[in-house]
VOGUVEX-377927 format. One record per residue (C-alpha): residue in three letters; x, y, z. Coordinates in steps of 0.25 Angstrom, whole numbers, plus 5000, padded with zeros to 4 digits. Example, Ala and Ser with C-alpha at 12.3 -4.5 7.8 and 13.67 -1.06 7.14 Angstrom:
// VOGUVEX-377927
ALA504949825031;SER505549965029;
//
This chain:
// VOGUVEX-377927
UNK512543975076;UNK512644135076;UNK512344215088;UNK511844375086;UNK512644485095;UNK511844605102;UNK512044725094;UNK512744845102;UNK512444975101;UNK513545065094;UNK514245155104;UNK513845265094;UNK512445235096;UNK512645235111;UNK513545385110;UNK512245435103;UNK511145395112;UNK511945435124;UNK512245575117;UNK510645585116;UNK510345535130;UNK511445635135;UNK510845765128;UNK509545725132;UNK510045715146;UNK510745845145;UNK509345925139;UNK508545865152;UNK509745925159;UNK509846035152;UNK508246045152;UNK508146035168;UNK509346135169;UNK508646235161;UNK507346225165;UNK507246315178;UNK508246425169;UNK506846415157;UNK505746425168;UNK506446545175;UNK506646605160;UNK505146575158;UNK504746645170;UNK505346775165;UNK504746755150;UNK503346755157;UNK503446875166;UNK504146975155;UNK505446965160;UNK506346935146;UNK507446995152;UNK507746895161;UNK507046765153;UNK507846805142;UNK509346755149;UNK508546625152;UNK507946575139;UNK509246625131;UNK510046515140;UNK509046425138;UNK508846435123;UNK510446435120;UNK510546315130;UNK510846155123;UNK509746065123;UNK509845935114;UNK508445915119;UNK507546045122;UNK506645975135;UNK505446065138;UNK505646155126;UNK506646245136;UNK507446265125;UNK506346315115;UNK505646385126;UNK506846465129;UNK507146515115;UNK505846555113;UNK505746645127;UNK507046685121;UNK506446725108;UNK505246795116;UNK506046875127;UNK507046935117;UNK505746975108;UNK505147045121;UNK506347115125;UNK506747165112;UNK505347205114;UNK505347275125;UNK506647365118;UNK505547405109;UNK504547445119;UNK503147445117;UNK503047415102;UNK504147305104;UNK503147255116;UNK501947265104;UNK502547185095;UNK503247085103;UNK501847055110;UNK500647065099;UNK501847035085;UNK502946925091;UNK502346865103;UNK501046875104;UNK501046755112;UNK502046765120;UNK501946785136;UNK502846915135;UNK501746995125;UNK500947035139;UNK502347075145;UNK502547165131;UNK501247215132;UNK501247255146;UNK502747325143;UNK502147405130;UNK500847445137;UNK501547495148;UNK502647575140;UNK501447645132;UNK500747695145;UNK502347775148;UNK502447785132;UNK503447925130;UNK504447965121;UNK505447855126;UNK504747735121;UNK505347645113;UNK504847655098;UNK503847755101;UNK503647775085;UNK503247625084;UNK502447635098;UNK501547755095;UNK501347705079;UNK500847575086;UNK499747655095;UNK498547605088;UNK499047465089;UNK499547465103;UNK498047515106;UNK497347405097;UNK498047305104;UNK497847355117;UNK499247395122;UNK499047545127;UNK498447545140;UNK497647635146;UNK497547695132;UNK496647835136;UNK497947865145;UNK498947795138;UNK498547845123;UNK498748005130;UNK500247985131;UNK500347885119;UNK499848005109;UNK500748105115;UNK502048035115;UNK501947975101;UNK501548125096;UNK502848185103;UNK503548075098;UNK503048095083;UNK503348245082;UNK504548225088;UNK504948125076;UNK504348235067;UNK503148165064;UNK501948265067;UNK500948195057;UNK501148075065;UNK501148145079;UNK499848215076;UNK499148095075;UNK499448075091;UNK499148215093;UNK497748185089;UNK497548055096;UNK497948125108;UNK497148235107;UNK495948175102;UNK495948065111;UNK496548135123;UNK496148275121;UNK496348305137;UNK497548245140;UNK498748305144;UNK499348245133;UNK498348315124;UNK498848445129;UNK500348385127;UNK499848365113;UNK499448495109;UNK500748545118;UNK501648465107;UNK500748515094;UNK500948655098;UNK502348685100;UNK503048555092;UNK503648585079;UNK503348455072;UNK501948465073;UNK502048575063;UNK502248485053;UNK500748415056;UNK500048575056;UNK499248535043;UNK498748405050;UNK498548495066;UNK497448585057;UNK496448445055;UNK496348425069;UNK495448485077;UNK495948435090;UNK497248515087;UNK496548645081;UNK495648645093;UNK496748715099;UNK496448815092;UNK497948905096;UNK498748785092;UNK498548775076;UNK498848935075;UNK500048925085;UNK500348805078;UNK500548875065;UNK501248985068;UNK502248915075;UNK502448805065;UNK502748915054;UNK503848965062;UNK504348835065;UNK504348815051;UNK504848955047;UNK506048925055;UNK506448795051;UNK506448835036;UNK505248745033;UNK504748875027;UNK503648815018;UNK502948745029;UNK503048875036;UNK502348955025;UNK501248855026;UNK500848855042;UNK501049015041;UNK499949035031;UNK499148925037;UNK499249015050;UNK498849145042;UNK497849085035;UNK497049025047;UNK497449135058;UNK497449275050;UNK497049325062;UNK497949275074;UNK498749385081;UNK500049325076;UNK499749325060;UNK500649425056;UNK501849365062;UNK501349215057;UNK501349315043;UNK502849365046;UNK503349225049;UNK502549185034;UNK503149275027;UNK504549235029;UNK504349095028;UNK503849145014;UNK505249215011;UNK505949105017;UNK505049005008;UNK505249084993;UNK506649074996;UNK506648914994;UNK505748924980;UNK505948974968;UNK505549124969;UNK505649244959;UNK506549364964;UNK505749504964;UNK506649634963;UNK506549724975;UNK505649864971;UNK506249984972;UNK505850084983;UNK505250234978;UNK504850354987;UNK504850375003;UNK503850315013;UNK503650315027;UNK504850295035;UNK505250155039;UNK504250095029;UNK504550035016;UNK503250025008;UNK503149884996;UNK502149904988;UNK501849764980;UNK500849764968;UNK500349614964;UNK500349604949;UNK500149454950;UNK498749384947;UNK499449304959;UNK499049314974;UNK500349364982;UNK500849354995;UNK501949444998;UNK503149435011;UNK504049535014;UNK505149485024;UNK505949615030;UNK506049695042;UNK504649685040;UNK503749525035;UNK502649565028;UNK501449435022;UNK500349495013;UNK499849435000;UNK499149514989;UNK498049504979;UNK498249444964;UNK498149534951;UNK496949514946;UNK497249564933;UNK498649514934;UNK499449374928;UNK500649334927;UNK501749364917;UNK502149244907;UNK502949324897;UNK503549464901;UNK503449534914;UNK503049674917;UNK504249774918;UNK503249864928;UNK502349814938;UNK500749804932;UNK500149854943;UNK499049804943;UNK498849724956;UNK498549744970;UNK499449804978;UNK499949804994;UNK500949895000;UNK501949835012;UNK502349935022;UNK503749875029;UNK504949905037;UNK506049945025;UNK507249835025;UNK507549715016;UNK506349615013;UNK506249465007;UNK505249485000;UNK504149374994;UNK502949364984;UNK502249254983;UNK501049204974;UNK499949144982;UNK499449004978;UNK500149004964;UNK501048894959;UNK502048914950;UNK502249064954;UNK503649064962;UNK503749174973;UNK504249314972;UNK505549334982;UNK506449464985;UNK507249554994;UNK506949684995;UNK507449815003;UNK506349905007;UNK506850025009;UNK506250125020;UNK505350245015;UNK505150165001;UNK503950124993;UNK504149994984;UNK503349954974;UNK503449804965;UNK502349724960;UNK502049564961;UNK502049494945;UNK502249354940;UNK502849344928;UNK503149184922;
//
């Protein structure tokens, strides 16, 4: 007769299950040990203050846990995750606080915190904010989602700064558009009169002239656009940008003939021609050679336009004379041979100037493929000089 014996547990079997017993004895400890540390990080998270949650959830979250009781673990890498996201936020200022709360965590219980922080850095918004190109690009959908408070008040100083910021970056086509919202929208504000401070004396805005003239909330200054043009052209003149100033010089001309300071405008013109025909490809015209005596301290050009062209004519000297002249009606140009003598046939205009050396230019009016006509010539006191204007090809 056989009698069965009781099966015994491995020892191996009993090493395991005391192994698991042990860990999960060592996560209630480490659960009860770490729970006060979690609630005290959680506190922070929902006031606002990552600064001081952050600590606590990066201990928690690197801390060992066979067994994550109450999610501490889990909870704590994620108000890691969040706090890190809203303080790198906060590096970026309010556009960091934008997306942060309506593109990364919208539901998070920071976004109010991040809203309240951007909304309050718009109402202070100056040159000093962080990413201010990004912030004043973003103005329509700050306003959309309603994050400028206040915005009758608020919107005054927003326009302003992200104007000065955008000339200062040399972009005037972008600043202007914040000029016109300020001025159309808060056309009494003391950042209104900033406004027309800033288009009246910066340089950059010289570069958005053509877009000021559409604008009658500008040009209803009516002393601006005229003081504007004459002192772009200058600006332009010195800097060696002497198309540009060619341009703004002739707009002046033609739309203030009548202004006291027309003939300087004309002067300043003139040489910004000469200084322009040096840089294109120009024809070289012999100086004329003087004949009898005139009036003492007076050199006297006569210049005959034998052109079916309209002329202008700058003389750059101890003297700066702008004058343009007639076409030849019964003039053309010359394709094959040109005229060993003048044909004297065109209309003719006589320069009374100071004698001394001249740069002298002719220029075709509104016809292509006629280069201009450049020289330098000494006009001598007492002398009478006479040449004449031709194209030959």
């Amino acid at each position: 007769m056989s009698t069965q014996q009781p099966k015994r547990r491995s020892p191996g079997c009993l090493v395991f299950l005391l192994a698991i017993a042990a860990l999960v004895v060592y996560s209630a400890i480490r659960y009860s040990a770490d729970l006060p540390g979690y609630l005290a990080a959680h506190n922070q998270y929902i006031k606002g203050d990552c600064a001081s949650a952050l600590p606590l959830f990066e201990r928690l979250s690197a801390a060992f846990r066979p067994v994550d009781f109450g999610r501490l673990g889990e909870l704590s890498q994620l108000g890691e995750r969040e706090c890190k996201a809203y303080l790198a936020a906060a590096a970026h200022g309010i556009s960091g606080y934008f997306e942060f709360a309506t593109i990364n965590y919208p539901d998070s219980p920071l976004t109010g915190f991040a809203r309240k922080a951007a909304m309050d850095e718009i109402t202070q918004i100056s040159a000093e904010t962080a990413e201010l190109d990004k912030v004043c690009a973003q103005k329509e959908t700050l306003a959309q989602n309603g994050w400028i408070p206040h915005p009758d008040a608020t919107l005054q100083r927003f326009d302003y700064v992200c104007a000065t910021r955008f000339l200062d970056a040399g972009e005037p086509g972008t600043a202007l558009s914040f000029m016109l919202d300020e001025l159309n929208g808060y056309p009494n504000s003391i950042y209104a009169a900033w406004t027309i401070g800033e288009i009246s004396t910066r340089n950059e805005i010289c570069y958005a002239l053509d877009k000021i003239v559409l604008y009658p909330v500008i040009m209803n200054h009516v002393e601006l656009y005229p003081h504007r043009l004459r002192e772009c052209g200058e600006y332009f003149l010195k800097n060696g940008d002497y198309g540009r100033a060619v341009a703004v010089f002739d707009s002046f001309l033609i739309n203030y003939p009548l202004r006291p300071e027309v003939n300087d405008v004309k002067k300043s013109d003139a040489l910004a021609l000469v200084e322009l025909a040096k840089t294109m490809p120009a024809w070289w015209i012999r100086a004329p050679e003087g004949s009898g005596y005139g009036t003492p301290g007076i050199a006297s050009l006569v210049l005959q336009n034998d052109s079916p062209h309209k002329i202008r004519i700058v003389l750059v000297g101890p003297e700066v004379r702008l004058a343009e002249m007639d076409l030849c009606g019964g003039c053309s140009d010359y394709r094959t041979m040109a005229p060993v003598w003048c044909p004297g046939k065109g209309p003719k205009e006589t320069f009374e100037v100071k004698p001394g050396e001249y740069h002298v230019l002719i220029q075709p009016l509104g016809e292509a493929g006629v280069p201009p006509s450049v020289g330098d010539w000494v006009l001598g006191d007492r002398n009478t000089y006479y040449t004449c204007y031709f194209v030959a090809k």
